[in-house]
C-alpha positions as CSV (number, residue, x, y, z in Angstrom):
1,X,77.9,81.5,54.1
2,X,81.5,80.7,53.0
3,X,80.6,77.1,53.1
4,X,77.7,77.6,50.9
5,X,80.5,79.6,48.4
6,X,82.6,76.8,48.7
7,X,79.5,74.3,48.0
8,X,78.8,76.3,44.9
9,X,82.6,76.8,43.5
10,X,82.1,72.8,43.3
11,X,79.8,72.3,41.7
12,X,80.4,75.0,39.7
13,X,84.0,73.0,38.7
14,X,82.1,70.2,38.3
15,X,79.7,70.9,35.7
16,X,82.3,72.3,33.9
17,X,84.1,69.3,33.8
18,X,81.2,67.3,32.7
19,X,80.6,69.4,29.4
20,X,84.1,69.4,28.8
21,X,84.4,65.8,28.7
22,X,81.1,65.9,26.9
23,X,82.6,68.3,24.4
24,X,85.7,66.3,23.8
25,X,83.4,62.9,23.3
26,X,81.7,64.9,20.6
27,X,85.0,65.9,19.0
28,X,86.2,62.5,19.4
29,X,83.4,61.1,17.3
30,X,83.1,63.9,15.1
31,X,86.7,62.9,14.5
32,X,86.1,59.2,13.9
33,X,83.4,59.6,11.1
34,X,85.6,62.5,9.5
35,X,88.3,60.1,9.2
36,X,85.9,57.7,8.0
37,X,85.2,59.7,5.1
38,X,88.5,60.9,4.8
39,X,89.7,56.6,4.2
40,X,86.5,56.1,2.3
41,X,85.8,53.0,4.3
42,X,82.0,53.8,5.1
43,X,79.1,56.6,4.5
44,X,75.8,56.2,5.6
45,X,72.4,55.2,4.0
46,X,69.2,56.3,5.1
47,X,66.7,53.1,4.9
48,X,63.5,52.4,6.5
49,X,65.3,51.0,9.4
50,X,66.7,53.8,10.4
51,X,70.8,55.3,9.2
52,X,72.6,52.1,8.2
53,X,76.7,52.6,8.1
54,X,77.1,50.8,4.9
55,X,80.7,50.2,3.2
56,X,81.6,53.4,0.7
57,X,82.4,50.1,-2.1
58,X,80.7,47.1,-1.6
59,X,82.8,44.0,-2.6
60,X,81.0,40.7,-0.9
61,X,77.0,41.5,-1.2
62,X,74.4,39.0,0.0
63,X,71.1,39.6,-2.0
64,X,68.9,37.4,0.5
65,X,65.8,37.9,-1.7
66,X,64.9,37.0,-5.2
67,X,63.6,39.8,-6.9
68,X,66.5,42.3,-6.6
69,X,69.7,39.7,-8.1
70,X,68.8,41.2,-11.2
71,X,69.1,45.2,-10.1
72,X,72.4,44.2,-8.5
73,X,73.7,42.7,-11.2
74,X,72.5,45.1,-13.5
75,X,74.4,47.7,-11.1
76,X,77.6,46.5,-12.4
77,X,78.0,44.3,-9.3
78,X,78.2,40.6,-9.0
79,X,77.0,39.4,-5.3
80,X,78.8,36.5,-3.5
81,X,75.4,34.9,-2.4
82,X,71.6,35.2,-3.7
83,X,68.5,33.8,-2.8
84,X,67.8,30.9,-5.7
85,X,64.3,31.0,-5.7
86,X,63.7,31.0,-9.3
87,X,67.1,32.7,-10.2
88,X,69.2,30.6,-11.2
89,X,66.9,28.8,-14.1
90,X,66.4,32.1,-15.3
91,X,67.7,32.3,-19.1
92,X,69.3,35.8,-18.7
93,X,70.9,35.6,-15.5
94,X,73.0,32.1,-16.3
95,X,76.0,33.9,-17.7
96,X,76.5,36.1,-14.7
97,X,76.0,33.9,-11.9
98,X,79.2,31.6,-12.0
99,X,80.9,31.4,-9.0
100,X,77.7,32.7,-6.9
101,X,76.4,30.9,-4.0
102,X,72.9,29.9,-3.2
103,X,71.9,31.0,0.7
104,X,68.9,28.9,0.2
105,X,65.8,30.3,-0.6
106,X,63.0,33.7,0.1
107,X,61.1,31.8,2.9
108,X,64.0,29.4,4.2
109,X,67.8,31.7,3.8
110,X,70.6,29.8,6.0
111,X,72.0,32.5,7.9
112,X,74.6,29.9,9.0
113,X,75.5,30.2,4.8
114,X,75.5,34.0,4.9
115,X,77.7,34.2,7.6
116,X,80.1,32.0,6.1
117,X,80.2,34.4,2.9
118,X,81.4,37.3,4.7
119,X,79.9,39.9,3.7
120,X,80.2,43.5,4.3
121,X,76.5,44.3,2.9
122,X,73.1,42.8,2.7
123,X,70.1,43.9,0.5
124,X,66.6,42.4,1.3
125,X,62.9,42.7,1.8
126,X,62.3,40.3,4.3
127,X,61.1,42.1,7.5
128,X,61.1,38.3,9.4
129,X,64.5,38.3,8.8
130,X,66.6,41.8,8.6
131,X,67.3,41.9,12.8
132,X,69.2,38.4,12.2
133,X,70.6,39.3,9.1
134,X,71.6,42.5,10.7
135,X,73.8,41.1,13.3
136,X,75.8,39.6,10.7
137,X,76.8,42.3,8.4
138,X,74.9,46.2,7.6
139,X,72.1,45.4,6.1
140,X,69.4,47.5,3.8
141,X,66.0,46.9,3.8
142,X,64.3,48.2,0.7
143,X,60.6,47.3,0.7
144,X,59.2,45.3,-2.5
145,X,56.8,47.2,-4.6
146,X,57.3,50.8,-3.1
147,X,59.4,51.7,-6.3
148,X,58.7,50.4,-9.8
149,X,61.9,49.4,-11.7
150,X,63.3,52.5,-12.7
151,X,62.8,53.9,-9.3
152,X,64.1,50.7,-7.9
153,X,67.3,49.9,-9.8
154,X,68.5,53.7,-9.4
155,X,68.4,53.5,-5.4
156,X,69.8,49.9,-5.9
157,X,72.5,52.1,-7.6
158,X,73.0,54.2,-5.1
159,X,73.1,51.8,-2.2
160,X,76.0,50.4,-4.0
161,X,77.6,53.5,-4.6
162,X,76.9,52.6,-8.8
163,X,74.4,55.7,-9.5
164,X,76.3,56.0,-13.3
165,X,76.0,52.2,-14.3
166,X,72.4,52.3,-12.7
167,X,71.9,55.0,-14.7
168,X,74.0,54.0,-18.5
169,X,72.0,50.6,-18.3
170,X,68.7,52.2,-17.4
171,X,69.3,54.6,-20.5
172,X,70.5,51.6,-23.1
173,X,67.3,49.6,-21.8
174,X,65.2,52.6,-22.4
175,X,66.4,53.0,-25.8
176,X,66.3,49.4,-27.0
177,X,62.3,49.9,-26.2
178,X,62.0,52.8,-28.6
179,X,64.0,50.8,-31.9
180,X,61.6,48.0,-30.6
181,X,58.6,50.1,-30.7
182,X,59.3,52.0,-33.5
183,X,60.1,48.4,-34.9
184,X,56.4,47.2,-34.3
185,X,54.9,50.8,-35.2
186,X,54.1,49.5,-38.8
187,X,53.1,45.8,-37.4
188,X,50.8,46.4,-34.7
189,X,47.3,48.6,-34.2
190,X,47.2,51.5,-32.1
191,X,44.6,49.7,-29.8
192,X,45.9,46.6,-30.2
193,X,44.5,44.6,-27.4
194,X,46.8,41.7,-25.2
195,X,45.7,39.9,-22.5
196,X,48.0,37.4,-20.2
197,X,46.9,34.2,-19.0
198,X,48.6,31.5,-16.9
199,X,47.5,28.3,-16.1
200,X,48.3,26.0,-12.5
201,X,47.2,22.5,-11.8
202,X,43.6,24.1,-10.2
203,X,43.6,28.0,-11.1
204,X,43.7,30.7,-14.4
205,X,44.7,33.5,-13.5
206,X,44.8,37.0,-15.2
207,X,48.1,39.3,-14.8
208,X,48.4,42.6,-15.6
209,X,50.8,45.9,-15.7
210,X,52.7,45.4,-12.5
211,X,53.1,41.7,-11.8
212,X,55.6,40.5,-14.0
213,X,54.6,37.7,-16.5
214,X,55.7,40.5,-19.5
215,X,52.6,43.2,-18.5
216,X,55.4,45.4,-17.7
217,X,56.8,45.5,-21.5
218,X,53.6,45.1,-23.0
219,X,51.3,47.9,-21.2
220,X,54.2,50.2,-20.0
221,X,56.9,50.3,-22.5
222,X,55.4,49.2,-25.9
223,X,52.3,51.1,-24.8
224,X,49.7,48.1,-25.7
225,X,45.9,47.9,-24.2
226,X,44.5,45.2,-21.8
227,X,41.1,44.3,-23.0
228,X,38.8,46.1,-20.5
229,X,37.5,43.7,-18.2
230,X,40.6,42.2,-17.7
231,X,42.3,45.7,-16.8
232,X,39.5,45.9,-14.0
233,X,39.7,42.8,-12.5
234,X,43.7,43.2,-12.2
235,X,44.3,46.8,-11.6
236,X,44.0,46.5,-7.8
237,X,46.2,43.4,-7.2
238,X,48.2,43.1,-10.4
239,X,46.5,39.9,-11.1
240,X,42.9,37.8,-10.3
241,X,41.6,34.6,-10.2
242,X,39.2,33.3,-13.1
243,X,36.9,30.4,-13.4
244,X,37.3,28.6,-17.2
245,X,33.6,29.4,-17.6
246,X,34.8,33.2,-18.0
247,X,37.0,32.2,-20.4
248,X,35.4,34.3,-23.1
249,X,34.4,37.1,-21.0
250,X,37.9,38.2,-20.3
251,X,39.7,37.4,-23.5
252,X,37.4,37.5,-26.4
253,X,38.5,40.9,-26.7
254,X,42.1,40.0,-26.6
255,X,44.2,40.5,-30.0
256,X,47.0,38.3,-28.6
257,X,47.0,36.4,-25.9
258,X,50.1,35.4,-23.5
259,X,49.4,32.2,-21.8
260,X,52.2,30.4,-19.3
261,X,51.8,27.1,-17.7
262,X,52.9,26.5,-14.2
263,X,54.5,23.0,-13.0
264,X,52.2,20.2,-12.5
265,X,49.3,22.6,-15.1
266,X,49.8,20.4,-17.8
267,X,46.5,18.6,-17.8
268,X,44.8,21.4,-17.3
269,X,46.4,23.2,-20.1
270,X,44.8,20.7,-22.5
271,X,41.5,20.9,-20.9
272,X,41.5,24.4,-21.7
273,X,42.9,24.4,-25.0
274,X,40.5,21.3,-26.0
275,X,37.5,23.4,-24.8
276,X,35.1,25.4,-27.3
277,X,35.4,28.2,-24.6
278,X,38.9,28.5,-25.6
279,X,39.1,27.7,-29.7
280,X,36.7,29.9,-30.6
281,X,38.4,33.3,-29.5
282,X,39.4,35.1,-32.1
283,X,43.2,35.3,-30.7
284,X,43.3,31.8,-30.7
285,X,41.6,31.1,-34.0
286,X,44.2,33.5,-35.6
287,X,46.7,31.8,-34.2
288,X,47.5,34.8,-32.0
289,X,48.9,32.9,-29.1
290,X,52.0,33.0,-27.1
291,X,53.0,30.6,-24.9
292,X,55.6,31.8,-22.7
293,X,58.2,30.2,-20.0
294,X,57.7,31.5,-16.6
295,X,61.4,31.5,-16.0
296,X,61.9,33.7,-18.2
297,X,59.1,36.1,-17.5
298,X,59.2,35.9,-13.8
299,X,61.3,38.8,-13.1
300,X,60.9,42.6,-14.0
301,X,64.4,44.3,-13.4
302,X,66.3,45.6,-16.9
303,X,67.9,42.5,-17.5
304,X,64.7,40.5,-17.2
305,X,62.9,43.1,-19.6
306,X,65.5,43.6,-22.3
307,X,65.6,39.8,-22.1
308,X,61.5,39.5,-22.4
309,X,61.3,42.6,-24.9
310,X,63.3,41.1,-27.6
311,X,60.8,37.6,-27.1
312,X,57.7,39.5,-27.5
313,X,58.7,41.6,-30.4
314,X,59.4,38.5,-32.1
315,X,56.2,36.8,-31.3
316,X,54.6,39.8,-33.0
317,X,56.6,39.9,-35.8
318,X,56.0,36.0,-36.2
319,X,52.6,36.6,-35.9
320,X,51.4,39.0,-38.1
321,X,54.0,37.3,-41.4
């Protein structure tokens, strides 16, 4: 019986010296991320992979994708490598970008580049790539098209710790639309009716509110109308694939009509324009057309827009003189 007591007085002690230790682990760590916060060194960031430590003040950000340069920099915050797909030839980011470094491009970064950069954060998209990316610096994964570009530059914002210049720009974008609209109020119809074109070596295609190309200034800020059929065909993807043949169909009820021209679309460009299909809608015949430059209506971020906003209200001022 004593030995039994004895047994039990053991392993009695040693449980107790097991949550002790446990307890003072807990304390330990509980100390470590207090005195984190207490330094401002880090904080943490809830993203779709999970809590990401994440430095309290960036200084050396990657962008590894394309579409969010333009939320960064309009963040206040000027990374020390982007993706160059397209960026640099764009008209409104030139002046910002000196002294940034290409880490190659969406579908081929060099992580051997990254690395050399340094950086204490990383913003992308890229599933294939976040677990490498990852083991090089904290990294956020913030899915493309989840947020629009309100939604998107605000949690840009606070992933850099920049909610207030998120916000200010945000709020001087947003204003600039209503002098612009207000600017147009006396210019344009009501119903006025746009529809955006652009032309590659093989395909037309048809964009509309949410794939770049200028639908989001036109439909969403200035509040203008896509002719009917072409709102159908493009409310699903953002954008569809027309034969010339339909030509008419889809834009004879167009007021104005954006058209861009991809690389290598040239020729087909003037087959289009040469076409009866094409000269006799009535956008075209009232000389109601636009022809836009895809690098500078690629993007759709605040910089990109304020950029594109001032362009269109000029084409319609132009247009209707």
């Amino acid at each position: 019986m004593n030995k039994w007591n004895d047994y039990s007085l053991a392993m009695l002690c040693l449980l107790l010296m097991v949550l002790l230790s446990a307890c003072s682990s807990n304390q330990a760590d509980s100390a470590i991320n207090e005195e984190d916060s207490k330094d401002g060194s880090v904080r943490y960031y809830e993203s779709e992979k999970g809590n990401v430590e994440i430095p309290l003040e960036p200084s050396r950000v990657v962008v590894a994708v394309r579409d969010y340069v333009g939320d960064v920099l309009a963040a206040g915050v000027k990374p020390v490598g982007i993706s160059e797909t397209m960026v640099f030839d764009a008209p409104y980011y030139q002046d910002r970008l000196g002294g940034v470094e290409s880490v190659g491009e969406d579908t081929a970064i060099s992580l051997e580049k990254i690395t050399s950069l340094n950086p204490d954060l990383i913003i992308t998209y890229a599933e294939d790539s976040y677990e490498h990316l990852s083991k090089i610096a904290p990294t956020v994964l913030l899915p493309y098209g989840k947020l629009d570009y309100e939604e998107r530059l605000l949690e840009i914002g606070n992933i850099l710790n920049k909610e207030q210049e998120a916000e200010q720009r945000l709020e001087q974008y947003q204003e600039r639309v209503k002098e612009k609209k207000e600017q147009l109020s006396n210019i344009l119809e009501q119903d006025a009716k746009v529809a955006i074109i652009e032309v590659t070596d093989k395909d037309l295609y048809l964009f509309g509110k949410t794939y770049g190309r200028g639908g989001e200034v036109l439909y969403n800020q200035l509040g203008l109308e896509q002719p009917q059929k072409v709102e159908e065909v493009t409310e699903a993807e953002g954008w569809a694939s027309i034969s010339q043949e339909t030509i008419p169909e889809y834009l004879g009820e167009a007021d104005y009509i954006l058209m861009g021209v991809r690389e290598q679309g040239s020729d087909r460009k003037a087959e289009v324009q040469s076409s009866k299909l094409w000269t006799e809608l009535p956008a075209v015949k009232e000389g109601k057309v636009y022809e836009y430059d895809l690098d500078s209506f690629y993007f759709q971020d605040v910089i990109a827009l304020d950029y594109q906003l001032d362009l269109l209200v000029d084409f319609f001022q132009s247009s209707e003189k």
